[in-house]
C-alpha positions in Angstrom: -85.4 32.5 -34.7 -85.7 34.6 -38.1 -88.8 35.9 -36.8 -87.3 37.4 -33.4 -84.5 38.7 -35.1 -86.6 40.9 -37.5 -88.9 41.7 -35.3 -85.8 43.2 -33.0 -84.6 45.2 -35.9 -88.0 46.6 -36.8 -88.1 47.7 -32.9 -84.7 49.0 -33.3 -85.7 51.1 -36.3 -88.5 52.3 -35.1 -87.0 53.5 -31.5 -84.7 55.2 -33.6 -87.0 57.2 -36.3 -89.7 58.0 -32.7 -86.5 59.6 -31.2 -85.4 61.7 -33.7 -88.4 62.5 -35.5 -87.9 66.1 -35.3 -84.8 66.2 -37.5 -84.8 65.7 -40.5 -81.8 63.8 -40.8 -82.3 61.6 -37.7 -79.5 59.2 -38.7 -76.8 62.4 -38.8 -76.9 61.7 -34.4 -76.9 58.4 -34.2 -72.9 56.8 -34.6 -71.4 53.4 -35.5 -68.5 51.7 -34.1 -67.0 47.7 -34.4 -65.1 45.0 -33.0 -63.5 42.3 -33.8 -61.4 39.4 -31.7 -60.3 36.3 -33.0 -57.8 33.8 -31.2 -55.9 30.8 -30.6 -55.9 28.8 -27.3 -53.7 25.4 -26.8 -54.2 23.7 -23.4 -51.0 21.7 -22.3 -52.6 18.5 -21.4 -54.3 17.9 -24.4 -57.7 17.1 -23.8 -59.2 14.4 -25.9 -62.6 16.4 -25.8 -60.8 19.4 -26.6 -62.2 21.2 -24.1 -60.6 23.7 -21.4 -61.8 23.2 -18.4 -63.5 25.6 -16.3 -62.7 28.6 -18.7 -65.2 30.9 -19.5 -65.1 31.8 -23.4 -61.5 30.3 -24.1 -62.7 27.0 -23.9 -61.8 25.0 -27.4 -58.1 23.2 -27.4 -55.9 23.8 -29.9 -58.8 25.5 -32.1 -58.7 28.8 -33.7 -61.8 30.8 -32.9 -63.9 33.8 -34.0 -64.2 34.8 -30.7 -66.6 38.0 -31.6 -67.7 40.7 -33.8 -69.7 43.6 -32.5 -71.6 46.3 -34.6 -72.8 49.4 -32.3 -75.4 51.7 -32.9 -75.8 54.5 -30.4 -77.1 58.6 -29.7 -75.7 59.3 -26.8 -78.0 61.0 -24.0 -75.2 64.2 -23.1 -77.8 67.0 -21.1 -80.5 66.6 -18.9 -83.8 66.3 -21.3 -81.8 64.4 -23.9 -83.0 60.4 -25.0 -80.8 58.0 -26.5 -80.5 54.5 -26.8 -77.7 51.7 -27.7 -77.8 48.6 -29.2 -74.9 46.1 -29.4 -75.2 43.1 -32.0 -73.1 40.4 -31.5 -71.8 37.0 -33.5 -69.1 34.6 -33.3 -68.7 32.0 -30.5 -69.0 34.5 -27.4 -72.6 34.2 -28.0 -73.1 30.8 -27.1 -71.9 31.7 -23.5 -73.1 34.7 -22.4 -76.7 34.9 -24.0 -79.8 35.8 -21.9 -82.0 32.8 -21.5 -85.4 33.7 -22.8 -83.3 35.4 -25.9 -80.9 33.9 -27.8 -79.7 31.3 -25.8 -77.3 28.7 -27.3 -77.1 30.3 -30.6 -74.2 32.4 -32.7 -76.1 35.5 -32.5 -77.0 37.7 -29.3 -78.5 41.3 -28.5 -75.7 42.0 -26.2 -77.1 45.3 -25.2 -80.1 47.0 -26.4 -81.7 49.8 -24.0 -83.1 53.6 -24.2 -82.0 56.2 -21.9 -83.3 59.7 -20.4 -81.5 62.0 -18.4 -84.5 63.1 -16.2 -83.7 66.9 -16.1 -83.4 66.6 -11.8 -80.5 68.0 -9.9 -77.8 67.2 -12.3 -79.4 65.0 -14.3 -80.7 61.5 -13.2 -80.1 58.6 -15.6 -82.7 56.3 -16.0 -81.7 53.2 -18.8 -84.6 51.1 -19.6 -84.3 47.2 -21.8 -81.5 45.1 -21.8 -77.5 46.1 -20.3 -74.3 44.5 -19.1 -73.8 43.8 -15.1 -72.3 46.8 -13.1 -70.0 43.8 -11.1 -67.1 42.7 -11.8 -63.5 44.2 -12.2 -63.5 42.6 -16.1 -65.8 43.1 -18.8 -67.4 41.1 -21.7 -65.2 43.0 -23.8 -65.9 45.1 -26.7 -66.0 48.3 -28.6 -65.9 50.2 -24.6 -62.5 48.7 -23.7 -61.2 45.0 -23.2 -59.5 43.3 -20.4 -55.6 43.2 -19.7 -55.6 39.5 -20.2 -57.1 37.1 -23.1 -58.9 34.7 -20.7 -61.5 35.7 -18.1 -60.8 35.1 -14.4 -62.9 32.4 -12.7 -64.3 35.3 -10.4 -66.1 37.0 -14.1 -67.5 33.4 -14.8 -68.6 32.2 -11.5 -69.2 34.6 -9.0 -71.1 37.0 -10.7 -73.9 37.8 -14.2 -73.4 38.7 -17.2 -76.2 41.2 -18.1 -79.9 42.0 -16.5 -83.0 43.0 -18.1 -84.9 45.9 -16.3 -84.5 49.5 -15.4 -81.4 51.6 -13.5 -80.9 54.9 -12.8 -77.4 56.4 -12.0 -76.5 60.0 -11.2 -73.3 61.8 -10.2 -72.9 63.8 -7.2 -70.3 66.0 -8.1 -66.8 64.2 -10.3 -65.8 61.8 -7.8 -69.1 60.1 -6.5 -71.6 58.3 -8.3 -74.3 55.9 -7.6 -76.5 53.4 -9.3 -79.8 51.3 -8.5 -81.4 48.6 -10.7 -84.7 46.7 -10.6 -84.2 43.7 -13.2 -85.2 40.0 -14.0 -82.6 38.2 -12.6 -79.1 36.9 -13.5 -78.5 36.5 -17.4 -82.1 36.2 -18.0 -84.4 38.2 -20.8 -87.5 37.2 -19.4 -88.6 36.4 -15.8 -88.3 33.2 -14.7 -90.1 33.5 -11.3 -92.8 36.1 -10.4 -89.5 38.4 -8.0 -87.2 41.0 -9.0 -83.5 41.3 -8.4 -82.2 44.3 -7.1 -78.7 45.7 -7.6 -76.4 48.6 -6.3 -73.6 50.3 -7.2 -71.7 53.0 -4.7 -68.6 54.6 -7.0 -65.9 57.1 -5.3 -62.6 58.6 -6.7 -61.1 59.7 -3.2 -58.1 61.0 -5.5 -57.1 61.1 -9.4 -56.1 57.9 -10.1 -57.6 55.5 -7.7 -61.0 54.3 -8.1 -63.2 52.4 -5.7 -66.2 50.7 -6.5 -68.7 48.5 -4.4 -71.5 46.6 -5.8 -74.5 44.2 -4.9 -76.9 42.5 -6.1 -79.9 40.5 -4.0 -83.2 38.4 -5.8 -84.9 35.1 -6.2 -82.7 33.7 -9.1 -84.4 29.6 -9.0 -86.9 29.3 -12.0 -90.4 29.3 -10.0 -88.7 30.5 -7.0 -89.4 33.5 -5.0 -88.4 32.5 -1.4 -84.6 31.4 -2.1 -82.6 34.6 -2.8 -79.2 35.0 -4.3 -76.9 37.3 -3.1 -73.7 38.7 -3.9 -71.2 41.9 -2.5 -68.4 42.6 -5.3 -65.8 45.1 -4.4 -63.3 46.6 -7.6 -60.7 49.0 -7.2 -58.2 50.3 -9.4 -55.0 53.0 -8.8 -53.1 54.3 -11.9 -50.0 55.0 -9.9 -48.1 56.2 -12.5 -48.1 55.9 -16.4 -46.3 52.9 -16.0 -48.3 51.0 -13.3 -52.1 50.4 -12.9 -52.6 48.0 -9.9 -55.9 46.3 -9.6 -58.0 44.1 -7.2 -61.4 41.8 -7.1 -63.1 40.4 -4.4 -66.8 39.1 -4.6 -68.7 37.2 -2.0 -71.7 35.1 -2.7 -74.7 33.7 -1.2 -77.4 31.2 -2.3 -80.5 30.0 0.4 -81.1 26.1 0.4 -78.8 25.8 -2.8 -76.1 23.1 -1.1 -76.5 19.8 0.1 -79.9 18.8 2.1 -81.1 21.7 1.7 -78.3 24.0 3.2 -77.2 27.5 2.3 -74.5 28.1 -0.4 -72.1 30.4 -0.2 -68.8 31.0 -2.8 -65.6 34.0 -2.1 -63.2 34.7 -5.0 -60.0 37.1 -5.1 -58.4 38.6 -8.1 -55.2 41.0 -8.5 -54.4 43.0 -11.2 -51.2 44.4 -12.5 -50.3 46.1 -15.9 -47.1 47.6 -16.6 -47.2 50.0 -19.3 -43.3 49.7 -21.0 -44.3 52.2 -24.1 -47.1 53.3 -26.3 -47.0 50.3 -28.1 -46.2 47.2 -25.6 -47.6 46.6 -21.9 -47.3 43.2 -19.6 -50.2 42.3 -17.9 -50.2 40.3 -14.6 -53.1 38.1 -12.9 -53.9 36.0 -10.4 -56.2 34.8 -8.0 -58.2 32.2 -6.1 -62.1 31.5 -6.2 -63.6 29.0 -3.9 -66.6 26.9 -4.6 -67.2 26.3 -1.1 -70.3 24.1 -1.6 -69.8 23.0 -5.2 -72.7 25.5 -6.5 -71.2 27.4 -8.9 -68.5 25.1 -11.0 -70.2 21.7 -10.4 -68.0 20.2 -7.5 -66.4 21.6 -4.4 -63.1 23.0 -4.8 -60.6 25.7 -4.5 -59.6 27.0 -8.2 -56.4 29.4 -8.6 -54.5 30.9 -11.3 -51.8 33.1 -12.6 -52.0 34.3 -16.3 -49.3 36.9 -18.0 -50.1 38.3 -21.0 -47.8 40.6 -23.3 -49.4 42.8 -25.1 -48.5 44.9 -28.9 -50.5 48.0 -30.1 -48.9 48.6 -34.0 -51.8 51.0 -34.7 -54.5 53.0 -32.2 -56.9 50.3 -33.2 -55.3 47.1 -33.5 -53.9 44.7 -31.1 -51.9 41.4 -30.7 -51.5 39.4 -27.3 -50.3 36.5 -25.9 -50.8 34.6 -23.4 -49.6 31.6 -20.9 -52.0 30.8 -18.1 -51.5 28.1 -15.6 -54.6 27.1 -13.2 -54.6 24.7 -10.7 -57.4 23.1 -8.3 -57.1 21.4 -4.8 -59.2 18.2 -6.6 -58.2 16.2 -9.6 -61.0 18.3 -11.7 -58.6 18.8 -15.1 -59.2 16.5 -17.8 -55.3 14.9 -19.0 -55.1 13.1 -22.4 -57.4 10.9 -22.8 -58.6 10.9 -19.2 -61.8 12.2 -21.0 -62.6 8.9 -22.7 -60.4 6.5 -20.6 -62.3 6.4 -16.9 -59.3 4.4 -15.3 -57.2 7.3 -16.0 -56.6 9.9 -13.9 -57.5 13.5 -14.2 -55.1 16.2 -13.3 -55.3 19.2 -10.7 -53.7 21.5 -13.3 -53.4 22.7 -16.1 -51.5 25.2 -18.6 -52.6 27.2 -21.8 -51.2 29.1 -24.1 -53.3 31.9 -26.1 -53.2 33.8 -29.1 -54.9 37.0 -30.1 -56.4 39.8 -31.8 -58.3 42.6 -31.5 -59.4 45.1 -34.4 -61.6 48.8 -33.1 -63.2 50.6 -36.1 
């Protein structure tokens, strides 16, 4: 563990010093930025094991959690013929969940991002990113020092339906302000080094028909199974967004799944998930934040057991300051089987479990 860790700073240090050799203050282009999040989460039913079930990062019971701290060090690629590179490091709990197997899986520590860029000096300028980078799915992020999501806890589409980061190459470029596309050759799914001799490709079609609404299609398609290359994984994740007014930015998810012989006997697996988004924006300093949706685990592939999950979360939300932030939260999901652990249904077999249940969160967010 020590070892990997220095040896990823020494690489980091020397990326840095190759790029900007020629100046000779090389560390004058290169910025630092932070995050921090901490909260509170307590689930209604009271687990015994004090676990949440089927949440994604929010998943201690009455707990207070350092939920992340993130330290960025970037030089932006701006022109065509410009190199860059970013890394993101990482600690807290967060870690522990969405760490790249063949990294630092199951530890408190993660490389979250760390990747060089080009701007290949073609047409406009074609981006080509090259190490280690967060998914382009998904309507919510692993949030961080970019931007965060309207609500504390991540939908069950973000933890089921889709990755978390890839390892590989992509190149994006911009035709014009209001298209953009994407490609990617990468590992897999969440994984630093390749688990099966295939690679996963992925997609991403972006358009801005008018100011304000934004429409986004994604895919991704590869041999996911460790020592697999003829079962493929599959997934089509459509996001779009409209700022209808300063008040009002309506939001919605869908993302539909496919894994060869992953179900029963053999059988193909597939998963669908809806989310919808709304955020009302009462002043500069307080907004109310609206979700719900429904993911269904139509072959029990994805959360262990075949069901229909759905929730509704609101979250208030208080800005004091440009860079600090306090939310709450109360989020109620519910399942069409008896999946939720209830008391001490946990550690007591002959008593039921529960198809719901509610949380309430805490939290806070510091940018610097």
């Amino acid at each position: 563990m020590k070892f990997r860790t220095i040896t990823l700073i020494a690489l980091f240090l020397f990326t840095g010093l190759s790029l900007h050799a020629q100046d000779a203050r090389w560390y004058d282009s290169v910025e630092m930025q932070g995050f921090l999040s901490t909260s509170f989460t307590y689930n209604l039913n009271t687990p015994a094991s004090g676990e949440n079930g089927f949440r994604i990062f929010d998943r201690h019971h009455n707990s207070f959690n350092l939920d992340v701290f993130q330290l960025v060090l970037k030089r932006d690629a701006e022109k065509a013929g410009d190199a860059g590179f970013r890394f993101d490091g990482i600690f807290g709990q967060l870690p522990m969940y969405t760490a790249s197997s063949g990294l630092f899986g199951g530890q408190n520590i993660d490389v979250l991002q760390a990747y060089a860029t080009y701007i290949i000096p073609i047409g406009d300028g074609l981006t080509l990113d090259g190490g280690k980078f967060l998914t382009h799915m998904g309507y919510e992020l692993i949030e961080g020092r970019d931007g965060w999501n309207d609500n504390i806890s991540r939908s069950f589409c973000f933890g089921y339906a889709i990755p978390f980061a890839h390892t590989g190459l992509r190149a994006r470029y911009g035709f014009g302000e209001r298209v953009s596309a994407m490609v990617m050759l990468a590992n897999g799914w969440d994984n630093a080094v390749e688990n099966n001799s295939n690679k996963t490709v992925g997609a991403q079609l972006a358009f801005v028909p008018v100011d304000g609404l934004n429409l986004v299609a994604n895919a991704i398609y590869g041999a996911e199974g460790s020592d697999d290359n003829s079962n493929n994984t599959s997934v089509i994740d459509i996001v779009a967004s409209w700022s209808a007014s300063d008040l009002i930015t309506i939001g919605a998810n869908v993302d539909l799944g496919s894994a060869q012989a992953a179900a029963a006997e053999g059988a193909d697996a597939a998963w669908t998930g809806f989310a919808g988004y709304v955020r009302l924006n009462f002043s500069d300093a307080f907004s109310l934040a609206l979700r719900g949706e429904q993911f269904d685990d139509a072959d029990g592939v994805r959360t262990g057991g075949v069901q229909k999950l759905t929730e509704f979360t609101i979250t208030p939300e208080y800005r004091p300051t440009d860079n600090l932030v306090f939310r709450a939260e109360f989020r109620m999901d519910t399942s069409d089987k008896e999946v939720f652990e209830d008391g001490d249904s946990f550690e007591n077999p002959s008593l039921p479990n529960s198809d719901a249940q509610s949380t309430i969160g805490l939290n806070m967010l510091v940018l610097f």
